[in-house]
MOPAC internal coordinates of N, CA, C and O (Angstrom, degrees):
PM7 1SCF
backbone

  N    0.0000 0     0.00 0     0.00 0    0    0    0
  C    1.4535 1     0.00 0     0.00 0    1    0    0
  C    1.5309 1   110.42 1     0.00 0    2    1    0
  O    1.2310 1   118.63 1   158.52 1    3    2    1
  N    1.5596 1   120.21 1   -21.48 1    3    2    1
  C    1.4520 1   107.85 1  -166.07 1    5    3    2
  C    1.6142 1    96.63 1   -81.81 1    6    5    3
  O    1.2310 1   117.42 1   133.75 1    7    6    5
  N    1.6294 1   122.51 1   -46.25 1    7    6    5
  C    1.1690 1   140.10 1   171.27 1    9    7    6
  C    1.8246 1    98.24 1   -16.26 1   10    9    7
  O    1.2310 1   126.42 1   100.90 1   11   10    9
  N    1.4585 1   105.26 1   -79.10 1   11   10    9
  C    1.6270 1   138.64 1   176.85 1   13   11   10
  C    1.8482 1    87.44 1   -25.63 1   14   13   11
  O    1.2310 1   126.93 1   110.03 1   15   14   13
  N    1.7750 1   104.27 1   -69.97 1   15   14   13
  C    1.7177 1    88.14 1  -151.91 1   17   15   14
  C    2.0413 1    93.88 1   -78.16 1   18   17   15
  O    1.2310 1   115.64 1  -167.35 1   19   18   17
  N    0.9428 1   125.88 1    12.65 1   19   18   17
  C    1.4672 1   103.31 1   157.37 1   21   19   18
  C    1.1665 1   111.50 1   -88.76 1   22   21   19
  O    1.2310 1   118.28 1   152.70 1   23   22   21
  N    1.1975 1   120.88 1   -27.30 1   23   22   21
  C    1.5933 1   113.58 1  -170.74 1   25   23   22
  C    1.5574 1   108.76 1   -76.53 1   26   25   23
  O    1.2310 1   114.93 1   147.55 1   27   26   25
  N    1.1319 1   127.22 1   -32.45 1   27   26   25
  C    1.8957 1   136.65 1   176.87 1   29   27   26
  C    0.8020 1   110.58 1   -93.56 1   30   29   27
  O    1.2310 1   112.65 1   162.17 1   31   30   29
  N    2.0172 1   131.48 1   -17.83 1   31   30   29
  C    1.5094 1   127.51 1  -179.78 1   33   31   30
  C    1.3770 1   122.53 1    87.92 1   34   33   31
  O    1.2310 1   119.70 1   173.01 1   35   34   33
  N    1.7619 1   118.18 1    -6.99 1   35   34   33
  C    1.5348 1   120.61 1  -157.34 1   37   35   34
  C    1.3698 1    92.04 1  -104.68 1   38   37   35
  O    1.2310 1   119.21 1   -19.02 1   39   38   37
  N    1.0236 1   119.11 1   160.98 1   39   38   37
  C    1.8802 1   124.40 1   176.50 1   41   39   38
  C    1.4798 1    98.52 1   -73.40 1   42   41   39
  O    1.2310 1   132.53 1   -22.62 1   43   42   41
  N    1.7225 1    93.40 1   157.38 1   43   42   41
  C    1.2872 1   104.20 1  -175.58 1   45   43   42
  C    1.8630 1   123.99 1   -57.39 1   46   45   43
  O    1.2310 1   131.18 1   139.02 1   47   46   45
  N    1.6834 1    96.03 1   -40.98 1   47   46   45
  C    1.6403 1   105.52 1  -179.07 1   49   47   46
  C    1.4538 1    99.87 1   -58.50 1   50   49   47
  O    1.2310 1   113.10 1   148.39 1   51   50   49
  N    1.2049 1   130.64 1   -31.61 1   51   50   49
  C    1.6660 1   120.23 1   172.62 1   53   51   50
  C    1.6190 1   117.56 1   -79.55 1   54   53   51
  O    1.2310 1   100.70 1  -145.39 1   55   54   53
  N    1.0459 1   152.64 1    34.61 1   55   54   53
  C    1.5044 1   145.00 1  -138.44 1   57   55   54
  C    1.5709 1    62.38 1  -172.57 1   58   57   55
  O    1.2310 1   106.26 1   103.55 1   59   58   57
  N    1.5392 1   143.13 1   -76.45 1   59   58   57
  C    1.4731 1   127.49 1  -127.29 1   61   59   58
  C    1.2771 1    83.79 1  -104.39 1   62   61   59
  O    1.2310 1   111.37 1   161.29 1   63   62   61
  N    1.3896 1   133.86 1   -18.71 1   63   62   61
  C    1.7728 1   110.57 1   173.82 1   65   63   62
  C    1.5990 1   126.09 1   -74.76 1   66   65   63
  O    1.2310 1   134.14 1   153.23 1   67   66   65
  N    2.2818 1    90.26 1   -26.77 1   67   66   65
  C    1.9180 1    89.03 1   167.10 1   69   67   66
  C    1.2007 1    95.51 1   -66.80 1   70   69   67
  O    1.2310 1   112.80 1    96.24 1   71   70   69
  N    1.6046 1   131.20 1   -83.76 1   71   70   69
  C    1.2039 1   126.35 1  -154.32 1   73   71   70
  C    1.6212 1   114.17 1   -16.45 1   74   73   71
  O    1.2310 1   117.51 1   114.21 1   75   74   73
  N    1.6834 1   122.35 1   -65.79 1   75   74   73
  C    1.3743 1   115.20 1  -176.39 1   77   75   74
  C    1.7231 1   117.45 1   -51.79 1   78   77   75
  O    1.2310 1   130.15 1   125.45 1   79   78   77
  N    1.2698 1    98.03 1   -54.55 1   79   78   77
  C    1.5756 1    85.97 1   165.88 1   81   79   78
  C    1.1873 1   147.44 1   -17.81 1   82   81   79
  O    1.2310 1   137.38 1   121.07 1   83   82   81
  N    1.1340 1    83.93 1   -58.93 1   83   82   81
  C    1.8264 1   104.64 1  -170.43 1   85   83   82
  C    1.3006 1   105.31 1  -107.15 1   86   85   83
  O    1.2310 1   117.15 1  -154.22 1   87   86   85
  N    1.7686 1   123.03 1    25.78 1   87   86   85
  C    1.0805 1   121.94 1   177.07 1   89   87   86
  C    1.4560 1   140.78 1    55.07 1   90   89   87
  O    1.2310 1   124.69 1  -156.09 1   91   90   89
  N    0.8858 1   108.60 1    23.91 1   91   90   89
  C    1.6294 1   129.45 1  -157.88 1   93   91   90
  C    1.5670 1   104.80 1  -105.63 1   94   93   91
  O    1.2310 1   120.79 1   154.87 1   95   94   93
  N    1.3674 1   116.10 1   -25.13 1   95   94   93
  C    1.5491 1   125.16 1   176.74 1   97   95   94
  C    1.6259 1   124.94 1   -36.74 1   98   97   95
  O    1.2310 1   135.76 1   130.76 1   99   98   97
  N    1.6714 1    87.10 1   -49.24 1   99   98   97
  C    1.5387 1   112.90 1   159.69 1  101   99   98
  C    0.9261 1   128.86 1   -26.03 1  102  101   99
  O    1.2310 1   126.52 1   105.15 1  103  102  101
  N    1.4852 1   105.08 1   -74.85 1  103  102  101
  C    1.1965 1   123.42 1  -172.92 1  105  103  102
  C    1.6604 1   115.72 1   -71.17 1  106  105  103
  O    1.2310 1   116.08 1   163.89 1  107  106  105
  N    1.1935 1   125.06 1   -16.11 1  107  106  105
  C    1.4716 1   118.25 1   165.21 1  109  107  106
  C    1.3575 1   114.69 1   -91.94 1  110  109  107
  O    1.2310 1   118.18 1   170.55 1  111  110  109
  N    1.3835 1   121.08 1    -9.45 1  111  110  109
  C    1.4045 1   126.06 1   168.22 1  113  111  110
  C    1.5379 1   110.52 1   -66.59 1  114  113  111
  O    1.2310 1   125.23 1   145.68 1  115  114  113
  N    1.5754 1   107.56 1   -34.32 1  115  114  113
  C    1.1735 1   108.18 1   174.56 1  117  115  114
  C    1.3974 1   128.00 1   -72.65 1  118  117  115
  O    1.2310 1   135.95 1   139.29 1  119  118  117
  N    1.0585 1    86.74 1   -40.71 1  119  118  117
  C    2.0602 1   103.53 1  -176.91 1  121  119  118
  C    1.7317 1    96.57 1   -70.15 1  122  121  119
  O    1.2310 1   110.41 1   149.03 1  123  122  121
  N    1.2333 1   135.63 1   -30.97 1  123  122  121
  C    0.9479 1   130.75 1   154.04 1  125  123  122
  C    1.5978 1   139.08 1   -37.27 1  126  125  123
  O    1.2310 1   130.56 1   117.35 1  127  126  125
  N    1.1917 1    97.24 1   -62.65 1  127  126  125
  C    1.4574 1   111.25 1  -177.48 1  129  127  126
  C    1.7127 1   103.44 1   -73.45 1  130  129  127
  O    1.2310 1   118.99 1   127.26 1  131  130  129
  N    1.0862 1   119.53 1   -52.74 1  131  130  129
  C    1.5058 1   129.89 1   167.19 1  133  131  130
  C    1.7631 1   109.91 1   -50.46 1  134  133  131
  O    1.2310 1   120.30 1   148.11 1  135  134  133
  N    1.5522 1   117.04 1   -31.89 1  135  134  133
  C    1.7955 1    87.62 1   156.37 1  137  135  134
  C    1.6502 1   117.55 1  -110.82 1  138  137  135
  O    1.2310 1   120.07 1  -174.66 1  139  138  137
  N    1.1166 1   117.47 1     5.34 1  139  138  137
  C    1.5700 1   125.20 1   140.29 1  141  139  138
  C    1.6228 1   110.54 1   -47.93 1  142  141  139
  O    1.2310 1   107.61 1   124.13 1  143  142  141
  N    1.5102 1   140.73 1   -55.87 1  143  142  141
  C    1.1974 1   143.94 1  -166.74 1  145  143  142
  C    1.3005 1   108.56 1   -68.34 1  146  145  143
  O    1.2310 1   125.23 1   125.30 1  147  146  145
  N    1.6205 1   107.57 1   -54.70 1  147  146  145
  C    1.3557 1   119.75 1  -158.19 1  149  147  146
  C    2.0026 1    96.07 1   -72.18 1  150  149  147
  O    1.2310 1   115.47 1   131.77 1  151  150  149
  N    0.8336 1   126.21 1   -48.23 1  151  150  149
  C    1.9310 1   136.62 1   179.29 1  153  151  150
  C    1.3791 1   105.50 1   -71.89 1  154  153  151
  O    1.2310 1   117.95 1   171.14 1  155  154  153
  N    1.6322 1   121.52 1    -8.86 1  155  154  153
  C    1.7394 1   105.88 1   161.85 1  157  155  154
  C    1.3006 1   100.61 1   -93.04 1  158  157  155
  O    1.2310 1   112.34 1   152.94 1  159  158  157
  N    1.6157 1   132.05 1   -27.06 1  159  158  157
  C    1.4879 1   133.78 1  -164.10 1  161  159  158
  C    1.4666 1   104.89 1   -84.22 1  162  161  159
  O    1.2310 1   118.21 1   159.10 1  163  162  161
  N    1.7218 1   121.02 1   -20.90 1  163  162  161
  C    1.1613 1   116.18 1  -177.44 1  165  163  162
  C    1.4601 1   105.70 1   -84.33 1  166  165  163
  O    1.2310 1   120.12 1   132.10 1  167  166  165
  N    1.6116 1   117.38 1   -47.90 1  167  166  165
  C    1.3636 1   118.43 1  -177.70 1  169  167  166
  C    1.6786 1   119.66 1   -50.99 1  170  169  167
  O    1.2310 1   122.07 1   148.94 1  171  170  169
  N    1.3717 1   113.64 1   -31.06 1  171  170  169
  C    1.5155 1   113.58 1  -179.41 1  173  171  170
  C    1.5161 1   116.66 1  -111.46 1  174  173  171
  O    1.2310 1   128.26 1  -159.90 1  175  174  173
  N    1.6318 1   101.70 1    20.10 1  175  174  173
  C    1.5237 1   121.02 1   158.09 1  177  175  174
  C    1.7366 1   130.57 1   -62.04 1  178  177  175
  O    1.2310 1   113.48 1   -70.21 1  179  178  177
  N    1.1580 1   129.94 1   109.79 1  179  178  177
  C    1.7011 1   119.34 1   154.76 1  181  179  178
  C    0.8403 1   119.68 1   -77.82 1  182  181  179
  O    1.2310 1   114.89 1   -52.40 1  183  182  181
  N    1.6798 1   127.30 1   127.60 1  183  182  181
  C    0.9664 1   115.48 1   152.83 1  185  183  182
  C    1.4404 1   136.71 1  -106.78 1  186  185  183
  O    1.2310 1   112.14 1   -31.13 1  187  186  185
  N    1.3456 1   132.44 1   148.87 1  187  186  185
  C    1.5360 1   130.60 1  -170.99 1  189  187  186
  C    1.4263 1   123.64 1  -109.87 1  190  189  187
  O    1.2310 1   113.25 1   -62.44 1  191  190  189
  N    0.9730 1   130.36 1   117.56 1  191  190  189
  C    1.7393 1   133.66 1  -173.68 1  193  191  190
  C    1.4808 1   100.44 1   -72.56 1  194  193  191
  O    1.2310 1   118.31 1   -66.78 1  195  194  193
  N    1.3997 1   120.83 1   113.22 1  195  194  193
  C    1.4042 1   127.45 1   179.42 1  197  195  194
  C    1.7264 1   103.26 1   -98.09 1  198  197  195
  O    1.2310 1   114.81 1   -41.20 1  199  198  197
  N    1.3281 1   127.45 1   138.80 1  199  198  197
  C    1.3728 1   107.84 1   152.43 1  201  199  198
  C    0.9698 1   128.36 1   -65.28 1  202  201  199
  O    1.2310 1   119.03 1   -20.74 1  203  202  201
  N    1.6959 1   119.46 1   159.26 1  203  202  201
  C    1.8387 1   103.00 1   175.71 1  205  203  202
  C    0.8944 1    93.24 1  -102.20 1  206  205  203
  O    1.2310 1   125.94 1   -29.77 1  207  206  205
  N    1.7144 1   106.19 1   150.23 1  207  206  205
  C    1.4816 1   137.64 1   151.83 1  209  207  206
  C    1.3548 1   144.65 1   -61.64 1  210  209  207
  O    1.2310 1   107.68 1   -85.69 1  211  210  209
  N    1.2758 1   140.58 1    94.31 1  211  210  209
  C    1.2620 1   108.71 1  -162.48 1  213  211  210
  C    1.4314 1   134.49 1   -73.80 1  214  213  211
  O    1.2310 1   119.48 1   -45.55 1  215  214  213
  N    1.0038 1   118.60 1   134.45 1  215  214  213
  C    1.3962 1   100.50 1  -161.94 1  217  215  214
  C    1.7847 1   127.61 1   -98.45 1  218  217  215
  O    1.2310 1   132.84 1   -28.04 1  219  218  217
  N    1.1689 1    92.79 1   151.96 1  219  218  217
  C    1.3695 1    86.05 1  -158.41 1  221  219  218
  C    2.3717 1   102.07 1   -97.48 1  222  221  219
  O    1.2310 1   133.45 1   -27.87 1  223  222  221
  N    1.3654 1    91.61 1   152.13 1  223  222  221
  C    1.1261 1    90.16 1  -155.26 1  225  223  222
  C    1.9832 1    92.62 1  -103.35 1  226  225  223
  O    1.2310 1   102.11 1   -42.80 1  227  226  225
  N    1.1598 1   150.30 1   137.20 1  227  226  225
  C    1.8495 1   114.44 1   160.93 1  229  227  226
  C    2.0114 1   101.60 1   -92.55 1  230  229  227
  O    1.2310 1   131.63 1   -28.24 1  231  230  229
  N    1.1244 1    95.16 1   151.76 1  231  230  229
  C    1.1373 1    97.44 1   171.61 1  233  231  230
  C    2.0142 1   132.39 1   100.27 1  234  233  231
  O    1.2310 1   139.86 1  -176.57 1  235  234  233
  N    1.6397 1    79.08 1     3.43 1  235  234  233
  C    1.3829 1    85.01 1   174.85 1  237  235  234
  C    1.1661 1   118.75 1   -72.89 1  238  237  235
  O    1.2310 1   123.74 1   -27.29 1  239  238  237
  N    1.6722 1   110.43 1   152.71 1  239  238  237
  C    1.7244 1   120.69 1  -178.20 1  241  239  238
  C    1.5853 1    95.22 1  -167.82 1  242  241  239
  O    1.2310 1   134.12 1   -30.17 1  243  242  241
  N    1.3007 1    90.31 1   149.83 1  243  242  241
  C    1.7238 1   101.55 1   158.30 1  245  243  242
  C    1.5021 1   124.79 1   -86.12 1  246  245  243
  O    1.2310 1   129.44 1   -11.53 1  247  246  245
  N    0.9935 1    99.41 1   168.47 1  247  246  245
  C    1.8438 1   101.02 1  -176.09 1  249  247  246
  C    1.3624 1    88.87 1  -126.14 1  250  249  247
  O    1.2310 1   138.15 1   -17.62 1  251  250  249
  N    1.5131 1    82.43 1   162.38 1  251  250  249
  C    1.5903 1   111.02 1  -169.76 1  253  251  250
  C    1.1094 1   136.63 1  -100.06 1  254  253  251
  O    1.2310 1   125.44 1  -172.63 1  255  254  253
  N    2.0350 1   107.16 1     7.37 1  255  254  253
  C    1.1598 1   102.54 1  -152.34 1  257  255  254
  C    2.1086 1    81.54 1  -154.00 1  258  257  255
  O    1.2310 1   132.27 1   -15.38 1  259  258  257
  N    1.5233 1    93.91 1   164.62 1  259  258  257
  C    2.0169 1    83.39 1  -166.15 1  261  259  258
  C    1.7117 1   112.01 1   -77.73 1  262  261  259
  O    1.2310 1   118.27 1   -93.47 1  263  262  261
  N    0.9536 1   120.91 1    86.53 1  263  262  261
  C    1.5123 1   112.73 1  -170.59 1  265  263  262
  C    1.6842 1   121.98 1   -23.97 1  266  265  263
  O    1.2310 1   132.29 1   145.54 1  267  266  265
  N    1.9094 1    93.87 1   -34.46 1  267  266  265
  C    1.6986 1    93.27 1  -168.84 1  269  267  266
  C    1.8557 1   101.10 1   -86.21 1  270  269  267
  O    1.2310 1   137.39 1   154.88 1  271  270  269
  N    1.2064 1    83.92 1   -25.12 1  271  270  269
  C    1.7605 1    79.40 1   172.04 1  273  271  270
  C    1.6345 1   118.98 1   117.51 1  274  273  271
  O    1.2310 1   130.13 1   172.87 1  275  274  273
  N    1.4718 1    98.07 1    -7.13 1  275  274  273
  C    1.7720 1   110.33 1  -162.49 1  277  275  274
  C    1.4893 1   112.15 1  -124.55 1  278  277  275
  O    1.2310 1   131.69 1  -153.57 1  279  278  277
  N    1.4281 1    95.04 1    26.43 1  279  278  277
  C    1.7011 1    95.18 1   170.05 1  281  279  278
  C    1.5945 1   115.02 1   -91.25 1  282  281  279
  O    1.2310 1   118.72 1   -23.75 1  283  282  281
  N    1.1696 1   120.05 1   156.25 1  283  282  281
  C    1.4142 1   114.07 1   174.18 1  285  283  282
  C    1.9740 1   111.29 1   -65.91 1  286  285  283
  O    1.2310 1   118.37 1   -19.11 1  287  286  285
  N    1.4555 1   120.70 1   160.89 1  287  286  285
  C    1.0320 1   109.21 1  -170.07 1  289  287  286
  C    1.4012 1    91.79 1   -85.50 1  290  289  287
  O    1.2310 1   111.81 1   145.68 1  291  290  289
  N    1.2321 1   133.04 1   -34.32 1  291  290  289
  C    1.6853 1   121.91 1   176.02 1  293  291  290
  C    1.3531 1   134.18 1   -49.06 1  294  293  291
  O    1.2310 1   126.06 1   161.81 1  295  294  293
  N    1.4159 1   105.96 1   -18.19 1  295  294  293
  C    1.5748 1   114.16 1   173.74 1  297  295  294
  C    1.3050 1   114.30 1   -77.32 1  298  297  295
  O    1.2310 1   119.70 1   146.74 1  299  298  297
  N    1.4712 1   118.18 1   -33.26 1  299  298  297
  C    0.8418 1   142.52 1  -148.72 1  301  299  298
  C    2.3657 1   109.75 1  -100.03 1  302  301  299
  O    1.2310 1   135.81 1   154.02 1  303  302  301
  N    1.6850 1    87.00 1   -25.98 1  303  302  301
  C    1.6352 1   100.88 1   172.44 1  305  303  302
  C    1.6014 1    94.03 1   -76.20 1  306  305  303
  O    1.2310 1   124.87 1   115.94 1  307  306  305
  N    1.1050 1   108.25 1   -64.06 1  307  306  305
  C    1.7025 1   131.45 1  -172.10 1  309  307  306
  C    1.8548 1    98.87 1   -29.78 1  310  309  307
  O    1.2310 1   122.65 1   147.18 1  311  310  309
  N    1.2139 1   112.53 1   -32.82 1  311  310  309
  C    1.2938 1   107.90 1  -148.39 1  313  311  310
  C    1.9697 1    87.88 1   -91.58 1  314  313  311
  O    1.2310 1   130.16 1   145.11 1  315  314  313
  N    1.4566 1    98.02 1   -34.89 1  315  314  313
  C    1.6401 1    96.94 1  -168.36 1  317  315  314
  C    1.6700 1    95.90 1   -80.71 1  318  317  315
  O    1.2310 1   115.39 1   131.44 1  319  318  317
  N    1.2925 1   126.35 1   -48.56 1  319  318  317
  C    1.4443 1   116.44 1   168.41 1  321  319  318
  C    1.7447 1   120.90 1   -32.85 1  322  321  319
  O    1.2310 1   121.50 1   127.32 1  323  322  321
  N    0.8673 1   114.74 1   -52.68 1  323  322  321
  C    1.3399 1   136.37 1  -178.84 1  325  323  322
  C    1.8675 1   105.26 1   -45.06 1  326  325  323
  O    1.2310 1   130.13 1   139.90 1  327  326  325
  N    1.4234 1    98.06 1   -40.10 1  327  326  325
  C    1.3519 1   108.18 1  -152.51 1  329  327  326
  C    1.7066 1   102.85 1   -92.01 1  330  329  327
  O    1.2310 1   130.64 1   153.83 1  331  330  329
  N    1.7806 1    97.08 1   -26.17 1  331  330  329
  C    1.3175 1   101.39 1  -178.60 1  333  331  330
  C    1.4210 1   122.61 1  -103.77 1  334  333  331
  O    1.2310 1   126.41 1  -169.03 1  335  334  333
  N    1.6558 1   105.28 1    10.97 1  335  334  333
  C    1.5082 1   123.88 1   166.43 1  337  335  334
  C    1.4396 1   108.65 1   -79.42 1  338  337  335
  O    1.2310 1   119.07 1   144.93 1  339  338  337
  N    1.6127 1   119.38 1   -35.07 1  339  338  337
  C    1.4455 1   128.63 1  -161.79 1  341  339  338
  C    1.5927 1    89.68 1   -99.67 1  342  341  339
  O    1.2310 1   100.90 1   173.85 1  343  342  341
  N    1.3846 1   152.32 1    -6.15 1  343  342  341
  C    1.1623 1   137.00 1   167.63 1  345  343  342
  C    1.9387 1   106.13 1   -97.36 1  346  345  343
  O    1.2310 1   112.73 1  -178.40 1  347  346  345
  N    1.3563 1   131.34 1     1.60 1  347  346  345
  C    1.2123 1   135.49 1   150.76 1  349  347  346
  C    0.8831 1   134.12 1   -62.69 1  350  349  347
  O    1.2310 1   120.10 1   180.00 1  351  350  349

């Protein structure tokens, strides 16, 4: 809250009497405690550099047709021609 009344200029007892008002107190009590939690869990955190894996997917294939819908249909012949030149 003191942060709050430098930044708006109003004293602190005014900043924490809107806040209760208007119910909002809460909600910085919360946001509070939640980066209190999160900065003790980080400080007594390890962390480990894993390599990545690549991952393997089954079942991949292309499609044949423009999913979004706005391809020309010629790009789209070109691509199955192509496919049925290399299975000849």
């Amino acid at each position: 809250m003191l942060m709050m009344s430098f930044q708006s200029g109003e004293p602190v007892r005014r900043i924490r009497a809107r806040l209760v008002k208007s119910g909002m107190i809460e909600n910085l009590q919360a946001q509070l405690r939640e980066r209190k939690a999160v900065d003790f869990i980080l400080e007594r955190a390890s962390f480990v550099d894993v390599p990545r894996q690549p991952q393997k997917l089954p079942g991949q294939a292309s499609a044949r047709f423009a999913i979004c819908g706005n391809m020309d249909s010629s790009l789209i012949d070109d691509t199955s021609a192509d496919s049925d030149a290399e299975s000849v």
